[in-house]
N, C-alpha and C positions, 0 to 999 in steps of 0.2 A: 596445554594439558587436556581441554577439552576433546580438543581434534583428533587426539590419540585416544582419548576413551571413549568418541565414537567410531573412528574408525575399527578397533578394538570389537566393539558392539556388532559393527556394518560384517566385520568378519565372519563373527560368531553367526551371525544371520545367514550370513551366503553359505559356510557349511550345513549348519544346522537345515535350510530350507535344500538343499544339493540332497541332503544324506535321506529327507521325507520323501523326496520327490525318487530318488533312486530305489526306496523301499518300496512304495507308489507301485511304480512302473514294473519292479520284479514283480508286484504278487499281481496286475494284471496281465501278465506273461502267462506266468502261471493256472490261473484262474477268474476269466475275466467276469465281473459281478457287476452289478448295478452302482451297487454300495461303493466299490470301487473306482469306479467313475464319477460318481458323486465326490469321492475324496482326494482326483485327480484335477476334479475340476474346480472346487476348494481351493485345493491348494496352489492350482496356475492364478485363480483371481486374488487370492492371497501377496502371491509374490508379484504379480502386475501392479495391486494397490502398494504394497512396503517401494516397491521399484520409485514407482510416483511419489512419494513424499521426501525418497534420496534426491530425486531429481528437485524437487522442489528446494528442500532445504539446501542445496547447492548453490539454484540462482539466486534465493535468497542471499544467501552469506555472499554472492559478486556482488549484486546489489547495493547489500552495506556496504563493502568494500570501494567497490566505485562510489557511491556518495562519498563516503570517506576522503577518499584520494580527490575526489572532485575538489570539497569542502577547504582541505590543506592547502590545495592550489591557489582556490581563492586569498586564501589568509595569505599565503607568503607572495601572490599577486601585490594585496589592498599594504603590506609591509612595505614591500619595494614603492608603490606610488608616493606611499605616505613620506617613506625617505626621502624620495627625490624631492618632493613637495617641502618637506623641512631644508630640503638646501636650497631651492630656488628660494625662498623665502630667509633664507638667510645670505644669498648673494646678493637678491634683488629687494628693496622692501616694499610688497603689493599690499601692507596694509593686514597681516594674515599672521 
């Protein structure tokens, strides 16, 4: 449910910052100002920094996820030794 209500967000963002940036750019067409490029260039280092913290919390969440899937592996690794180890010990008696 998360992931839907950020991606939801991530949308809203990529229009909303699409629709600034295209307002932006019409009224330096139109009339190119200082102010206006002050607000163009706002607005790309705006969307350079949101860009990096998508990217960020991206590797992030592999991250977890690979630890994750690591972690699982080990446990149904340390299961199966553990099994074979209760049968050897119960074919053979090592005392265990």
């Amino acid at each position: 449910m998360i992931d839907r209500i950020t991606n939801l967000k991530d949308i809203e963002y990529y229009n909303n910052i699409g629709l600034l940036s295209e307002l932006v750019l019409e009224a330096i067409k139109k009339q190119d100002t200082p102010k206006l490029q002050q607000m163009a260039k706002a607005l790309s280092e705006i969307t350079f920094y949101v860009n990096e913290l998508h990217t960020n919390r991206w590797a992030h969440n592999k991250i977890v996820s690979e630890c994750t899937a690591s972690k699982d592996r080990a446990i149904v690794r340390a299961r199966r030794v553990e099994d074979e180890l209760n049968k050897l010990s119960k074919t053979k008696n090592y005392g265990l």
